[in-house]
LOVEX-272361 format. One line per 4 residues: their letters; for each residue x, y, z of C-alpha. Coordinates in steps of 0.05 Angstrom, whole numbers. Layout:
REM residues N
A> X/Y/Z  ... $
END
This chain:
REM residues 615
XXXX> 7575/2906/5575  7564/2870/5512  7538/2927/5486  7585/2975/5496 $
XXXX> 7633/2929/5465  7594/2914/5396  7587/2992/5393  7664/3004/5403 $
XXXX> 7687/2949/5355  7628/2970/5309  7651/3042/5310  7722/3015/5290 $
XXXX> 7698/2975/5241  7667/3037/5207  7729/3088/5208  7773/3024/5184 $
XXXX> 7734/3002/5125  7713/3073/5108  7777/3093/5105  7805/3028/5061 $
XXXX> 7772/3081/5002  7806/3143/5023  7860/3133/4968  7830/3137/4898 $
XXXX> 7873/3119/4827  7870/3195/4805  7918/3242/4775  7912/3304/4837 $
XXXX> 7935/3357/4781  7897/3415/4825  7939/3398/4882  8010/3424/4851 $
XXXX> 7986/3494/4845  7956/3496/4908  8021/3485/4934  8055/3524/4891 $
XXXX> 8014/3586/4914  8025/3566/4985  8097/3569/4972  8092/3638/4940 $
XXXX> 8060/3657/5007  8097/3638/5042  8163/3654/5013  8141/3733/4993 $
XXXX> 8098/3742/5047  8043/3764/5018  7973/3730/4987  7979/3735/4911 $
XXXX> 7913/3774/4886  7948/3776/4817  7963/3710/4777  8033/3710/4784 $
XXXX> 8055/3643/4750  8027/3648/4669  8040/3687/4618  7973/3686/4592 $
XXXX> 7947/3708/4649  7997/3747/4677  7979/3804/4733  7901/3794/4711 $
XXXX> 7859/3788/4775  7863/3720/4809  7818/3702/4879  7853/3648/4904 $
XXXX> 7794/3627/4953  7838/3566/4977  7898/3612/5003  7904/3585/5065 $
XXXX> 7896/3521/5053  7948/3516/5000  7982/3555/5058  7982/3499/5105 $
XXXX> 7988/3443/5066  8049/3477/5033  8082/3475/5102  8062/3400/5104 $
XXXX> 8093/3392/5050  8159/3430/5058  8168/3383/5127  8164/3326/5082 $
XXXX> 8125/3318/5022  8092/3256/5062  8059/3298/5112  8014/3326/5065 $
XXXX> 7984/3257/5047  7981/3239/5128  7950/3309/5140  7893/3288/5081 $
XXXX> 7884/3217/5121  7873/3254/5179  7819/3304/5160  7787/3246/5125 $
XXXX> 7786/3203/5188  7747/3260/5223  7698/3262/5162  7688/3191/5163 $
XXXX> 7667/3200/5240  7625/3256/5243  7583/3221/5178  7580/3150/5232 $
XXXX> 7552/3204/5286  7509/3239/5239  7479/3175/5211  7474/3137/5282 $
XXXX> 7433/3199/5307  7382/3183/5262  7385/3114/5258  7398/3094/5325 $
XXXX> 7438/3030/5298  7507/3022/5287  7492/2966/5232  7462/3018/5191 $
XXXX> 7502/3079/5212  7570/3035/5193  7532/3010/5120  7513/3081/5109 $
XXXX> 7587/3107/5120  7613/3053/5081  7567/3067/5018  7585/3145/5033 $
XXXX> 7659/3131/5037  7651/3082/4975  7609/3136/4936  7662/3192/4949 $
XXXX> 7721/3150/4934  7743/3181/4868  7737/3243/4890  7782/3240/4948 $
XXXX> 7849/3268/4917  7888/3314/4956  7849/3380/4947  7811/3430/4989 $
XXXX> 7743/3410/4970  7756/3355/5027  7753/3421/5073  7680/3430/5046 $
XXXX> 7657/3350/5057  7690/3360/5136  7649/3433/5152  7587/3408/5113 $
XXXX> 7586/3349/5159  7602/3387/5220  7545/3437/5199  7500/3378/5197 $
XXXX> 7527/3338/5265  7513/3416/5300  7455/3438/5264  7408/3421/5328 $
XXXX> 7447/3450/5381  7419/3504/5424  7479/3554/5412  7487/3520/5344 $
XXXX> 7483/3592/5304  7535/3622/5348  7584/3575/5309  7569/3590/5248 $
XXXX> 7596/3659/5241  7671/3638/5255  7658/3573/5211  7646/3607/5157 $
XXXX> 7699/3653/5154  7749/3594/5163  7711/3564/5115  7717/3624/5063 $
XXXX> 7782/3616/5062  7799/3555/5054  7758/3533/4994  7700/3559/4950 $
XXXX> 7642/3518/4984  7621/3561/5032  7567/3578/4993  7543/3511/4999 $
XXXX> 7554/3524/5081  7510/3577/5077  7454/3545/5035  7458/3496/5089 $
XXXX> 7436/3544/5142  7397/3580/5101  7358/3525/5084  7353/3504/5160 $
XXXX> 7332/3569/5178  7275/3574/5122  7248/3510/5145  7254/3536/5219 $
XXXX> 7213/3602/5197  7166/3554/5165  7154/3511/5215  7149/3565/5270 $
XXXX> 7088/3596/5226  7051/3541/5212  7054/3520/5294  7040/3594/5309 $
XXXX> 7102/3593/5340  7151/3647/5345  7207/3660/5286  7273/3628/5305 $
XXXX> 7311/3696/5309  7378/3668/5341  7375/3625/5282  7369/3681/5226 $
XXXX> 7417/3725/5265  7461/3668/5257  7457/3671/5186  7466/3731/5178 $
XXXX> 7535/3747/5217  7555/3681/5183  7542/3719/5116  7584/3776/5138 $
XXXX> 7640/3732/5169  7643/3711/5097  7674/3783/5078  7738/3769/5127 $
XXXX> 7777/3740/5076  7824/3782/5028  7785/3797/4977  7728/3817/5031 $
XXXX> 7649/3817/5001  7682/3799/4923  7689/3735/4949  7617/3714/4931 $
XXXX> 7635/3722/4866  7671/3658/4862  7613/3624/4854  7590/3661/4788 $
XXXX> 7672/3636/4760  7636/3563/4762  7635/3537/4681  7573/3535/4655 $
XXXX> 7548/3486/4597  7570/3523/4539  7641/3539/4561  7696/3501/4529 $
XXXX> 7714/3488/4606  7646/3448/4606  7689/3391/4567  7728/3375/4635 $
XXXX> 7691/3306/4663  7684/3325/4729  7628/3384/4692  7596/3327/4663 $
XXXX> 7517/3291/4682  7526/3226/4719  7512/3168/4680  7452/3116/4686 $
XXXX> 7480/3054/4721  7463/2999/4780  7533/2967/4779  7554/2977/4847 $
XXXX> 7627/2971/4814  7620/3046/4778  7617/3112/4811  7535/3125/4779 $
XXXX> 7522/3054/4811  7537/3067/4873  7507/3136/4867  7439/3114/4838 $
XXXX> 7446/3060/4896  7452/3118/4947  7401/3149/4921  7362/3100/4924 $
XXXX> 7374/3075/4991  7356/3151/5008  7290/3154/4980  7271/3086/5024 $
XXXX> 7294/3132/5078  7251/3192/5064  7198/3139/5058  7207/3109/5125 $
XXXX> 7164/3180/5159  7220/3188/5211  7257/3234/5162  7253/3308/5178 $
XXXX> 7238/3356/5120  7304/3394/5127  7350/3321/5115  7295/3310/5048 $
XXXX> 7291/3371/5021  7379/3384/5027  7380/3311/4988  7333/3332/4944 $
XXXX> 7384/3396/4926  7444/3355/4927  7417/3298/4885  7403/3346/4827 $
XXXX> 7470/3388/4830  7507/3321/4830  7459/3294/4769  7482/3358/4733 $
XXXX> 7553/3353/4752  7591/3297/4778  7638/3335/4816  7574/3347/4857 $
XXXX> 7567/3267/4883  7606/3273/4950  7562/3327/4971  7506/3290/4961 $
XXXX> 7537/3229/4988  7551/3272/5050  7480/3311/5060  7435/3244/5041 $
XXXX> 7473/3197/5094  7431/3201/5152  7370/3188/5095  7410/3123/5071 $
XXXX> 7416/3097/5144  7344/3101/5145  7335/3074/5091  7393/3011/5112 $
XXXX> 7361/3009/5182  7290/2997/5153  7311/2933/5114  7351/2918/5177 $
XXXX> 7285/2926/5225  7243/2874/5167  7301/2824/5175  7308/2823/5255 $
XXXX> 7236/2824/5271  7235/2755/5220  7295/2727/5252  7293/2753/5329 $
XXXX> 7360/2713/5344  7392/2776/5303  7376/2828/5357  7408/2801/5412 $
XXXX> 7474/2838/5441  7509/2768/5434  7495/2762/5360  7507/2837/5351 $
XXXX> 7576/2835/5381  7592/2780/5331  7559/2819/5265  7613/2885/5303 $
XXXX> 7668/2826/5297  7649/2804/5231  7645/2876/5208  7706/2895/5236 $
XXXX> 7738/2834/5202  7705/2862/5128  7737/2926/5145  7812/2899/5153 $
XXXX> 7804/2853/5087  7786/2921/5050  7851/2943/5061  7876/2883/5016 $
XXXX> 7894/2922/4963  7910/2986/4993  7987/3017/5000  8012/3072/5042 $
XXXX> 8079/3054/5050  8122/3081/5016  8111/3142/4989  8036/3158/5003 $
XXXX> 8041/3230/4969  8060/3198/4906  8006/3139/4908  7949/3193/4925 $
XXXX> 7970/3234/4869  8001/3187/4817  8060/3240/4817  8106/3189/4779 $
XXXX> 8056/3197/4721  8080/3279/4708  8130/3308/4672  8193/3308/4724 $
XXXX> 8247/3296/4677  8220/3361/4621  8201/3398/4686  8279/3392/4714 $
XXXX> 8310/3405/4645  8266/3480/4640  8287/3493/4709  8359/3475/4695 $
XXXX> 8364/3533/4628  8400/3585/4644  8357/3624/4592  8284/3581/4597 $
XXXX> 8220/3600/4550  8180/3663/4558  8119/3637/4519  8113/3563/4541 $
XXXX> 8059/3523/4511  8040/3470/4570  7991/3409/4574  7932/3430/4622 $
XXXX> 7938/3380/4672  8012/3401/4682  8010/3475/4692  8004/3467/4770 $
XXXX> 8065/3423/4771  8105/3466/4736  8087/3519/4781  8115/3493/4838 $
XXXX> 8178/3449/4801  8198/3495/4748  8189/3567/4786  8200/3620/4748 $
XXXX> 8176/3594/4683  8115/3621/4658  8059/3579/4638  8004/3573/4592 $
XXXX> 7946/3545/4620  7936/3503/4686  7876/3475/4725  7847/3535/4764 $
XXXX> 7810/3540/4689  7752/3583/4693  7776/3618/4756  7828/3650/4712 $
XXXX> 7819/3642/4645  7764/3666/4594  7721/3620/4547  7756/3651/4482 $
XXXX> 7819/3626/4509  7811/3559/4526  7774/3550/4466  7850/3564/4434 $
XXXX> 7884/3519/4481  7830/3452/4459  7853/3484/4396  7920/3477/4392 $
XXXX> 7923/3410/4437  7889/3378/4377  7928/3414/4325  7857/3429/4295 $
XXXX> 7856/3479/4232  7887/3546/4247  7940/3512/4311  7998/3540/4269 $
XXXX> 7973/3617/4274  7949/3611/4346  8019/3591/4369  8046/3644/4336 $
XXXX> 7989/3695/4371  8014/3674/4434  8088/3671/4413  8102/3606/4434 $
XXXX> 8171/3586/4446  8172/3519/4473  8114/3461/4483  8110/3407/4534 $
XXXX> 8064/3355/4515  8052/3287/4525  8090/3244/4479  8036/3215/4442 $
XXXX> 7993/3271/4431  7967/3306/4373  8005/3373/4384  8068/3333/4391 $
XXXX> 8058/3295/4323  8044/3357/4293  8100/3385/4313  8153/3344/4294 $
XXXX> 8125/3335/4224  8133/3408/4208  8184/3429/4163  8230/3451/4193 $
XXXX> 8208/3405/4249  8213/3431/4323  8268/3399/4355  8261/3350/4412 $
XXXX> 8295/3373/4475  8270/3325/4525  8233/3263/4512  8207/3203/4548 $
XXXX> 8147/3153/4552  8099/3212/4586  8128/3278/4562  8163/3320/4506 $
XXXX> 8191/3385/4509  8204/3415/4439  8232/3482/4414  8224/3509/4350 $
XXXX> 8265/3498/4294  8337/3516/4293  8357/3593/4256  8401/3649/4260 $
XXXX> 8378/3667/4327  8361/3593/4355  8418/3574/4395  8437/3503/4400 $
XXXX> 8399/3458/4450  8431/3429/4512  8434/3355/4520  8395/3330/4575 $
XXXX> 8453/3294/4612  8473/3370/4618  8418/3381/4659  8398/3323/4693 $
XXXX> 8434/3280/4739  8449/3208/4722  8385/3182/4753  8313/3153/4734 $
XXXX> 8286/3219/4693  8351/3212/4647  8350/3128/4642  8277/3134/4620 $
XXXX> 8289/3190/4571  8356/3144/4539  8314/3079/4541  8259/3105/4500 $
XXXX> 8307/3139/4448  8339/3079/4444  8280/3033/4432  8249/3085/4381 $
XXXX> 8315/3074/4336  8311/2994/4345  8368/2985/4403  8327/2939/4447 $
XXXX> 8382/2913/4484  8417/2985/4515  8329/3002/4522  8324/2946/4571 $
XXXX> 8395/2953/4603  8373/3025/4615  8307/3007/4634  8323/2954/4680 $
XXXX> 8372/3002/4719  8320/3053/4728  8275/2999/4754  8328/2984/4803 $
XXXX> 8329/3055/4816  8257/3067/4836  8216/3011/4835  8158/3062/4836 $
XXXX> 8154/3088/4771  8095/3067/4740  8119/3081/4668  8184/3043/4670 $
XXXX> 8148/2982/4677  8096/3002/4623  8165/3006/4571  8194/2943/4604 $
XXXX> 8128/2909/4572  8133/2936/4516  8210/2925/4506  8196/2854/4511 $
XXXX> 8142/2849/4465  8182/2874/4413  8236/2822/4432  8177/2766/4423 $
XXXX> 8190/2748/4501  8120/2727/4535  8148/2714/4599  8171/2779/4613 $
XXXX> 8120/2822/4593  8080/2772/4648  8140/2786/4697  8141/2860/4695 $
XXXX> 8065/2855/4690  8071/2817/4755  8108/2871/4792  8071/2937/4770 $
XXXX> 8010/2898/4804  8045/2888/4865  8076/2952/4868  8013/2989/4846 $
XXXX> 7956/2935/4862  7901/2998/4849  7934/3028/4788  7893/2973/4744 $
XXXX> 7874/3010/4683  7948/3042/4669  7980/2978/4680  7929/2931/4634 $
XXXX> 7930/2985/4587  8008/2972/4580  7990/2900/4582  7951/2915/4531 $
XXXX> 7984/2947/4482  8050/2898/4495  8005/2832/4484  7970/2864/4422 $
XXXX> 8040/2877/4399  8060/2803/4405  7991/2790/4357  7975/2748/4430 $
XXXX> 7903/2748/4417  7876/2723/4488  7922/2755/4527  7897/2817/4496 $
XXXX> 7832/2810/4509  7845/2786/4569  7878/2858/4585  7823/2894/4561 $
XXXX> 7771/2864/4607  7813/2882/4656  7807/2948/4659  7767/2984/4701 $
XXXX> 7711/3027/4668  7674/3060/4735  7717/3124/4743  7667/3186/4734 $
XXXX> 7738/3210/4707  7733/3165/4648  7711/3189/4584  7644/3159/4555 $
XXXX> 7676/3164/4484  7738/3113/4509  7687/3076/4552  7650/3061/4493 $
XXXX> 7714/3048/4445  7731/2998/4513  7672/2965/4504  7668/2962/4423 $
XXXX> 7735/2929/4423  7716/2873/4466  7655/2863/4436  7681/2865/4371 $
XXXX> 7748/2828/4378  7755/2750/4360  7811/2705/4371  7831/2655/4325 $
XXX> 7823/2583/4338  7905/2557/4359  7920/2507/4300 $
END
């Protein structure tokens, strides 16, 4: 009886606190034109096989290997933009379980199978934004809880062409049984045995249930669109080589930790060659790329709870008191007490969509005002990270460039785009290649400096803290350009956009009036409370740049790093030396989707920055 009841309140215990790290502090920009070509499905009827939403790349060949997916989350989504973030929780939920099975096989302890999950879940949680690689962590795990079944190749063939099209990784699926099969063939010669035939047969249908997707047997050419290390695509982070790092705080921590925990695993001899030799695999693709680590995390748990269960066995066979069902009931309790305190600083409520995807943080306001023209830009020029979500909330406007990167667009061409983002030497001529008749930017960037310091300067549409929209300058053919009040309702977008004009020319006072209704407005806007800082450091007012410091952690509590940052620059405003510093400590360094180059400008600022002794 006692038990049964550890293993229930263990298992709970596991699915709660592996889910507290479902909900990483990352900006989903894939997820926008996944929707967006979900909607297109769903609303011509037909699959696009031709990139219908840039001009760059218009009608050029496009496999959209995550169709259906986009499908399906895009009816999520149209129910109520919610639903797509519950329908994420969900399929994570499942993944968190079958990787508790799948470790608890092996293990045969729920202590180790609920550490394992946790380090898995803990390992993965930056890469759990609303996308359909979560599609390939779920199947890879099912592959793995199934792998041993009797009939086991009979599901393969219809897994895989789900699987094909929904997202990219089934290639990985089939490596998986391709790799179990070679083993199998292995094993069966060296025993004298005979060949697992069921098993290649398998394999083989599952190869040619591959081809059932619209693009048929082309499909396995998605693999080959993957950037390699000399494309300008290569300077994306998730491309880059995991770091070397113990800190169980960073994302190569807790990888090198998994890894290592692994290896004690393979050590322990109850290992079987097929759960090595797929870590093994895994471990190197994720060294090479980041974007690799959950797959590893995945394939190397039931290693890791090996590895967990062998440092449990050395403890309980010191301490015998620790193996009784009484005492293990109580660790279940304790465990299940962890998981519930993880969940400290986690929000659902409200708005889940928007904390998974830190929607507040993209261009809404710009984004209405092109939707709103009655005669919008033909040639936009469009930060990368905000192509998607001008797919799907300006439709109709053709893009430049957007996240499906090397899927769609050639080396020579996003060579242009770093380019022109930087307003390196030659931007001027490249705009005018590509006939650019508008740019939306973020406010601060190079390409929107440049911009306004031509002469003629481009003229500034639609501004606010995180966007600009410009046009070119005015002529005999540029017509005048609309207000944004034309455009826009009297709501948050438009209050943002007035505050920071307002505080740019020196008008503090109508800034914070502004800002403070739009804070009223939406409490959830993230930026509002970043210019609400900063508004009062230029007023010299301490207290309120800790007050509206105050709320963005409580509204946000895992949005550190863009809420310091604004602490940050409001304090160093102020000349408020410690309070800086204090900010800058603050911030949170073990994203993989950090930059080494501001990681290390972090890091030489603290080191190098002294306060003055207070007189």
């Amino acid at each position: 009886m006692l038990q049964r009841a550890s293993g229930a309140i263990a298992l709970m215990a596991i699915l709660v606190g592996a889910t507290s790290w479902s909900q990483p502090h990352v900006d989903g920009s894939d997820l926008w034109w996944h929707l967006a070509s979900g909607q297109y499905l769903w609303q011509h009827g037909e699959i696009p096989t031709a990139d219908p939403f840039s001009h760059t790349a218009n009608r050029q060949a496009w496999t959209n290997h995550s169709w259906l997916w986009g499908g399906l989350f895009w009816l999520a989504y149209d129910g109520h933009a919610d639903f797509a973030a519950w329908l994420q929780l969900a399929l994570l939920v499942v993944l968190f379980a079958l990787v508790a099975w799948n470790t608890w096989r092996v293990s045969h302890s729920w202590l180790a199978a609920g550490a394992a999950t946790w380090l898995v879940a803990a390992t993965c949680h930056w890469f759990f934004d609303l996308r359909p690689h979560v599609v390939t962590l779920l199947f890879t795990a099912l592959l793995l809880s199934t792998l041993d079944w009797r009939r086991a190749p009979w599901l393969w063939p219809p897994l895989l062409a789900l699987w094909a099209n929904l997202h990219g990784g089934f290639a990985f699926g089939l490596g998986v049984i391709g790799l179990w099969a070679l083993l199998q063939t292995e094993q069966a010669v060296r025993r004298r045995q005979p060949l697992p035939r069921s098993t290649w047969i398998g394999v083989i249908c599952a190869a040619l249930a591959v081809g059932l997707n619209p693009w048929g047997f082309a499909i396995y050419g998605v693999p080959l669109q993957h950037i390699y290390y000399e494309s300008p695509f290569s300077a994306i982070i998730e491309w880059q080589a995991v770091a070397l790092s113990l800190d169980p705080r960073t994302y190569a921590g807790r990888f090198w930790w998994m890894v290592f925990f692994s290896l004690l695993g393979a050590l322990r001899g109850k290992a079987t060659r097929f759960s090595i030799a797929l870590s093994v695999i895994t471990a190197v693709m994720a060294i090479s790329a980041r974007r690799f680590i959950p797959l590893f995390a995945i394939s190397a748990a039931p290693l890791a709870a090996l590895g967990l269960g062998a440092i449990w066995d050395v403890a309980s066979r010191r301490l015998t008191a620790l193996s009784t069902p009484r005492i293990r009931l109580i660790a279940s309790a304790a465990a299940l007490l962890v998981a519930i305190l993880l969940w400290s600083d986690v929000r659902l409520l409200p708005r889940p969509l928007q904390r998974w995807t830190s929607a507040e943080s993209y261009p809404s306001g710009a984004a209405a005002y092109l939707a709103a023209m009655p005669n919008p830009p033909k040639h936009l020029f469009n930060y990368y990270a905000w192509g998607g979500y001008l797919m799907l909330e300006a439709p109709g406007i053709p893009i430049f460039i957007d996240s499906r990167a090397s899927t769609l667009y050639d080396d020579n061409f996003a060579a242009d785009y770093f380019s022109m983002m930087d307003a390196a030497e030659h931007w001027r001529e490249k705009f005018e290649a590509y006939e650019v008749d508008a740019a939306l930017v973020p406010t601060h960037s190079r390409i929107a400096a440049a911009l306004r310091r031509e002469r003629p300067a481009w003229r500034v549409a639609y501004i606010d803290p995180r966007s600009a929209l410009l046009f070119p300058p005015a002529g005999p053919t540029r017509t005048k350009l609309t207000q944004p009040s034309q455009f826009l309702p009297d709501g948050v977008d438009l209050k943002l956009s007035r505050s920071f004009r307002w505080r740019r020319r020196g008008d503090l006072e109508k800034a914070n009036v502004a800002l403070l209704a739009a804070q009223r407005m939406d409490p959830m806007q993230l930026f509002i409370y970043g210019e609400l800082m900063f508004v009062a450091s230029l007023r010299e007012d301490p207290d309120a740049v800790k007050r509206w410091l105050e709320a963005a952690l409580d509204t946000y509590p895992r949005r550190w790093n863009p809420i310091w940052s604004f602490a940050e620059q409001a304090w160093d405003g102020m000349e408020r030396c410690e309070e800086t510093l204090e900010a800058l400590r603050k911030i949170r360094l073990g994203s993989p989707f950090i930059a080494d180059e501001l990681r290390d400008e972090i890091h030489t600022r603290i080191r190098e920055f002294e306060c003055s002794p207070v007189e």
